[in-house]
C-alpha positions as CSV (number, residue, x, y, z in Angstrom):
1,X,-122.1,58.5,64.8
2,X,-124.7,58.8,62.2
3,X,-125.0,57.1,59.5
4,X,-125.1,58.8,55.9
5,X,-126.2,56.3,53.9
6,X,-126.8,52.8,53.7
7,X,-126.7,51.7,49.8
8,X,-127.3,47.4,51.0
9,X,-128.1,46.1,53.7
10,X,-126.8,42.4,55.0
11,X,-129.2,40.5,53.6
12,X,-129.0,42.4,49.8
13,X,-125.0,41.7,50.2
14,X,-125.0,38.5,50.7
15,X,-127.6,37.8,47.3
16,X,-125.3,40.1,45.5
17,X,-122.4,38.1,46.7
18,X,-124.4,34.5,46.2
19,X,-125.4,35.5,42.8
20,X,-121.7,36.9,41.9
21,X,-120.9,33.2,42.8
22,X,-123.0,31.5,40.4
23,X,-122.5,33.6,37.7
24,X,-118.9,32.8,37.7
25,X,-119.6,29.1,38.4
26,X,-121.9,29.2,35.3
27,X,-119.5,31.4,32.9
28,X,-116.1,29.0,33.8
29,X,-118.6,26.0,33.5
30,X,-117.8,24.9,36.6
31,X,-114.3,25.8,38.8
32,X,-111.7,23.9,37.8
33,X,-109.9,27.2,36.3
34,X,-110.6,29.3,38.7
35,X,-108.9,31.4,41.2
36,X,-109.7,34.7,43.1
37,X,-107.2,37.6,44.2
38,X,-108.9,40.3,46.3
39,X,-106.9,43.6,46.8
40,X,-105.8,44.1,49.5
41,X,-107.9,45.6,52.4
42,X,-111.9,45.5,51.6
43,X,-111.3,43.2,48.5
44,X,-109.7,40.1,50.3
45,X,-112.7,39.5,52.7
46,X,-115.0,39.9,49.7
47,X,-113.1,37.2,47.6
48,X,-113.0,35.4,50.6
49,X,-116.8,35.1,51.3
50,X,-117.1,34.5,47.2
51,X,-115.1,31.6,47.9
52,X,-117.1,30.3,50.5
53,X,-119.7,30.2,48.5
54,X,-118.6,28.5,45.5
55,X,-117.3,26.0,48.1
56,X,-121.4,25.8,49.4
57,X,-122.5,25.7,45.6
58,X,-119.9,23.0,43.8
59,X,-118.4,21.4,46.8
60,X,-115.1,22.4,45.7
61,X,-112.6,25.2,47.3
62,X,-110.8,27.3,44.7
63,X,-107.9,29.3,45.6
64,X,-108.5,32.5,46.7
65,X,-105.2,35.2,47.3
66,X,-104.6,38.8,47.6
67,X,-102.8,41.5,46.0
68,X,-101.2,44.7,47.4
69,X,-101.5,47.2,45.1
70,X,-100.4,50.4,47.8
71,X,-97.2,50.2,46.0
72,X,-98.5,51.2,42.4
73,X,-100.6,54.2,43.4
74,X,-99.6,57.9,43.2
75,X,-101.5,59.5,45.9
């Protein structure tokens, strides 16, 4: 199979994802308010890894849930 296009690689997801992670650390001033919801099929592992991260960066784990939103579309 070849590959169209490759926008990131591994390493330039995982900054984006480590820097999405302190910037909502820094903008909630801390996670104590926090929670994630990924939707449902690519956004669940993304909001899952987020978590992981704020878990690595303020030793706390916020909760972290998914939505299905297949219901709600019209296509």
């Amino acid at each position: 199979m070849r590959l169209k296009a490759q926008i990131m690689d591994e390493a330039a997801l995982n900054r984006a994802l480590m820097r999405i992670s302190h910037e909502i650390c820094e903008r909630n001033k801390g996670v104590e308010n926090v929670a994630l919801v990924g939707i449902l099929r690519r956004g669940k592992p993304i909001a899952a890894r987020i978590q992981a991260n704020i878990e690595k960066i303020e030793g706390q784990s916020v909760p972290c849930g998914s939505i299905d939103i297949s219901y709600y579309r019209d296509d």
